[in-house]
N, C-alpha and C positions, 0 to 999 in steps of 0.2 A: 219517336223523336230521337231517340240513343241511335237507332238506325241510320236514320239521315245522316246525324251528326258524322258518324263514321263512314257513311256511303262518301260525303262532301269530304271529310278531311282523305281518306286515300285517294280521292279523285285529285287531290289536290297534290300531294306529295307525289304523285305518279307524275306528275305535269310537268311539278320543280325536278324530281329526279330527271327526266327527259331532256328537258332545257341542260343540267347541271353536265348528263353526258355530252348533250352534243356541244357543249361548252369548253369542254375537257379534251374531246373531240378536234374542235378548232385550236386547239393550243401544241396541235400535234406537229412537228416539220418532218419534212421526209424527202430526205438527198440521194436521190438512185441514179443509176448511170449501166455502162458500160464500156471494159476495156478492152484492149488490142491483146491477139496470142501471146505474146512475152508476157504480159502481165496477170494471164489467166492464172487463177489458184494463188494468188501472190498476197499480198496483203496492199489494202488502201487506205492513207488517213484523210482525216478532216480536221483543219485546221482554222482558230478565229485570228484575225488578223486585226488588231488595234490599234497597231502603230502604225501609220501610213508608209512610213520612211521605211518600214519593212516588206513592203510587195511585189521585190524581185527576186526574192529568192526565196529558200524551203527553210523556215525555223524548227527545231524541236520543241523550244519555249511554245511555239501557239500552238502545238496537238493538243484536239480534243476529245478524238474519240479514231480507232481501229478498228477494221474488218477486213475481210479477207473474198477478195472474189470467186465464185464461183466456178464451173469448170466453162462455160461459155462467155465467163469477163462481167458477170453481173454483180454488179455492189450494191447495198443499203443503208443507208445511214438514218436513224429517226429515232425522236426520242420528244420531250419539251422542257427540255434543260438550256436551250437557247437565250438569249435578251428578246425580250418582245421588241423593242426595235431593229433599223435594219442594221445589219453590219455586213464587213468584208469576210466571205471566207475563201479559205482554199482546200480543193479537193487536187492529192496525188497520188501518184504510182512512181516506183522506182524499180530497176532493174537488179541492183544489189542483194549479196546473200547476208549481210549482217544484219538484223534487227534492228526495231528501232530502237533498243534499250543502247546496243552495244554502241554507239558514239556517234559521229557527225560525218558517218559514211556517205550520206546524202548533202551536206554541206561542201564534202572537196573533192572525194576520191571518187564521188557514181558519177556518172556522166547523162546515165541513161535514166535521166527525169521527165516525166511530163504530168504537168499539173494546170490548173485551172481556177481562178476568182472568179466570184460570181460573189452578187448582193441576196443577202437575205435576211429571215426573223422567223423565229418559233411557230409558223403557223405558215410557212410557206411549206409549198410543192416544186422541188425541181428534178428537171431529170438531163443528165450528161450523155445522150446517147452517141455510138461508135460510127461515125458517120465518114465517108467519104476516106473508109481506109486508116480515118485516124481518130485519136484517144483525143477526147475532152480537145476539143473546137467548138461547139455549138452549146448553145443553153437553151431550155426548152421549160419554163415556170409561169407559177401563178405571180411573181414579185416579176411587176413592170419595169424595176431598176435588174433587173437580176444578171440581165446581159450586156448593161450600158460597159464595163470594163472590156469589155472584147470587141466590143465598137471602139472604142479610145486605142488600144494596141493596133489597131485594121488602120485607125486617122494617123497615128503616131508611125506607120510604114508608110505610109504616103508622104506624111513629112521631109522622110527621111532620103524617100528617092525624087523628092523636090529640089531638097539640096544638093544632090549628086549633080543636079546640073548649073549650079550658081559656081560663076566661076573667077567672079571677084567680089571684096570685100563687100562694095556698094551693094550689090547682088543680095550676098548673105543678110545684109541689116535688114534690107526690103523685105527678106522673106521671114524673118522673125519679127516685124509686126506683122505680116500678113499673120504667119502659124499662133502668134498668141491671141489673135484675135479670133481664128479660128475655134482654137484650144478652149477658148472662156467662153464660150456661144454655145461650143458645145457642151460643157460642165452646166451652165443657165439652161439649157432643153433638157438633160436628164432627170432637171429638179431633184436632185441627189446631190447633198454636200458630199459623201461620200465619194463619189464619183472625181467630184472636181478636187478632192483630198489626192487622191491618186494621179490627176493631172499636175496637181502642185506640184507633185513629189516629184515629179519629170522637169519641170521646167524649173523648180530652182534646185537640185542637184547641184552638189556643189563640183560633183566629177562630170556633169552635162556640159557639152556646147553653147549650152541656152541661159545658164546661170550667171553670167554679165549683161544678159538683156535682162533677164527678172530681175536684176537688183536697182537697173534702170527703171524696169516697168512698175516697181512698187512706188515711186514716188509719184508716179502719173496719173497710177491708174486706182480708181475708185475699185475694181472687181477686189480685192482682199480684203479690205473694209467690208465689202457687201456679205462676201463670200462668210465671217466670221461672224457677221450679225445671221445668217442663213444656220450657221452651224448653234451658235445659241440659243433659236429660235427651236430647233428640229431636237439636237444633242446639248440641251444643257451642262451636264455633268459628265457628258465624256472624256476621257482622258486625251482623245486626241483632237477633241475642241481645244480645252487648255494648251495641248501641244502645240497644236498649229497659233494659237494667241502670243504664246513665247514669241516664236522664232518669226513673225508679223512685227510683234512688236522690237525684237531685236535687229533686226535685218532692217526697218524703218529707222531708226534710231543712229546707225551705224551709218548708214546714207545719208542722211540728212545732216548729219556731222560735218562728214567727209565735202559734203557738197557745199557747206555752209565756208567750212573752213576756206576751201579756195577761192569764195564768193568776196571774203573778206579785203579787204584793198589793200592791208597793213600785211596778209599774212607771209609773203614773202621777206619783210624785211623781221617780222618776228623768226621766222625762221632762220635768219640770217644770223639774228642778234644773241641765239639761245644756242643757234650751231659753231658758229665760226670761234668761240674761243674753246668750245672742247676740242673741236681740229686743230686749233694752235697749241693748245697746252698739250695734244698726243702726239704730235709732229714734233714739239720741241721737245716731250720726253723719249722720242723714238732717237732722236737726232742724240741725245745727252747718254742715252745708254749705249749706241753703236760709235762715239765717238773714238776714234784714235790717240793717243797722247804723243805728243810731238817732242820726243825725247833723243832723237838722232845726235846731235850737237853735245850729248850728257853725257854718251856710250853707257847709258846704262843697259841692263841685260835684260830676258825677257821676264824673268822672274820680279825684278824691280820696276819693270814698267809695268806690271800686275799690279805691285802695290801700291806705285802713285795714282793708279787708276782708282783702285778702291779707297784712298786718302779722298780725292776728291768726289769720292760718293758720299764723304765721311761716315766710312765704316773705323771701326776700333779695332786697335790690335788683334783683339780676341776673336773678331766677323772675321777679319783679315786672314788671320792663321785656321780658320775653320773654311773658311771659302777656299783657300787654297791648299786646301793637306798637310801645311807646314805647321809646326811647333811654335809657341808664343815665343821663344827664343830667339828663332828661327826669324820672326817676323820681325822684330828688333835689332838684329843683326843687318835684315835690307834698306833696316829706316836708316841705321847711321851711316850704312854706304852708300845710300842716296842722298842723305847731308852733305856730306862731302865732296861727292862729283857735282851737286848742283849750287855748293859753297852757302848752304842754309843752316840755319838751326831748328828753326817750328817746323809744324806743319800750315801754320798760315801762310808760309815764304811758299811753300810747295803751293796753294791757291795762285797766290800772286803772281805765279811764274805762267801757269798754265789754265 
């Protein structure tokens, strides 16, 4: 009986151990490739990419892991420290002899980058191989998303020599409904919010061509709405769910302002009624500060046409003599030679005159 017992239970923890490795097993990724002679022997990182608005260029902030390729350009990357969801990453090479420690020599000064996004998660299989003479072109994985981002750069050149022949205005609008309608068909086939996070990030740029039609197309169009129920759905709690809900919801908010205000029937003459006496009150103090004083007929001197001028700022002796360098004496002295050529005694006769 004691036999059984123990024959059954090791049969049985053999079974669970089994399962547990090939468990441990699927939770493994593994990013390999191959790179061009320049970058044999060189070192290659791998990069997570979370911020969408970040995927034009090389960060140091998103490295997450370093190696070094081989004498034939072979690299490995594998581990299960990933998110088991998908995400953007970037694998590159750079030509530079500084380190990655030593600063942002791959941010301004190297020239000689090539790097590579592709979609993935802890348990995928990819591999970057040296095709066609060049470095990371091609994706080659078990993640069905994994190459949809190098499809969108391949759609996003076509665009581009679309435009080259639009050769007026009318032209250009025609082809930015054409390209965003494109654009969002294609993000809805990838079935990757991701995907179409990186498409956003193109079309509402705020340094793009295309970012005065998206601030149009978000009032129109239901795809952002859809796109951020997609992303809540898939990425609950990612940071760049919440990101892209901001800038939806601020960019919507902002337009529909803007759009409401000129809708209004009154808003012209509100704006008439709230602008035109700040233009008259800075036009009549523009006009009060550069005025002349019309003292020719008085002979007074330049010095004393100084201080009628600053009498009718009504500044005080004391401004008087500090504005002009002279001595409160000084100043005193021009008030009562300006009484007399202009046969006054105040300084309210001096208003009245001028």
């Amino acid at each position: 009986m004691l036999l059984q017992f123990l024959h059954l239970f090791f049969r049985r923890f053999f079974y669970v151990s089994i399962l547990f490795c090939l468990g441990t097993m699927q939770a493994q990724f593994q990013f390999s490739g191959q790179v061009g002679e320049p970058y044999r022997n060189q070192s290659v990182y791998l990069s997570l990419v979370e911020d969408y608005r970040k995927t034009e260029r090389v960060y140091q902030s998103q490295f997450l892991e370093q190696t070094v390729a081989d004498s034939l350009g072979n690299f490995t990357f594998s581990g299960d420290n990933l998110p088991k969801k998908n995400r953007i990453y970037r694998v590159h090479v750079d030509g530079c002899n500084d380190s990655i420690v030593s600063g942002n020599h791959f941010l301004k000064a190297c020239n000689s980058i090539e790097s590579i996004l592709f979609i993935a998660n802890n348990s995928d299989t990819i591999n970057l191989p040296f095709t066609f003479n060049q470095t990371f072109c091609e994706v080659n994985a078990t993640n069905n998303s994994a190459d949809k981002i190098l499809e969108f750069y391949a759609l996003k050149d076509e665009m581009i020599l679309d435009f080259a022949n639009a050769d007026s205005d009318l032209a250009k609008d025609l082809k930015f409904a054409k390209w965003f309608e494109i654009f969002q068909e294609f993000g809805l086939n990838s079935n990757e919010p991701l995907v179409e996070l990186v498409v956003y990030n193109f079309l509402s740029n705020r340094s793009s061509e295309t970012h005065d039609y998206y601030l149009e197309d978000i009032l129109d169009s239901k795809y952002y709405s859809d796109l951020l129920e997609r992303l809540h759905r898939k990425y609950p709690e990612a940071a760049f769910t919440k990101q892209f809900e901001a800038e939806i919801s601020a960019d919507t908010y902002i337009q529909s302002s803007s759009k409401n205000a000129t809708k209004d029937p009154n808003f012209w003459f509100k704006w008439f009624a709230y602008t035109l006496p700040i233009v008259v009150f800075l036009v009549g103090l523009l006009i009060y500060k550069s005025r002349k004083v019309n003292t020719k007929n008085y002979h007074l001197t330049q010095q004393e046409e100084r201080v009628v001028k600053a009498i009718l700022e009504g500044k005080s002796n004391k401004e008087i003599a500090a504005e002009l360098f002279i001595s409160l004496s000084t100043v005193k002295t021009h008030i009562n030679s300006i009484y007399k050529k202009l046969n006054i005694t105040s300084r309210a006769e001096i208003h009245s005159k001028f």
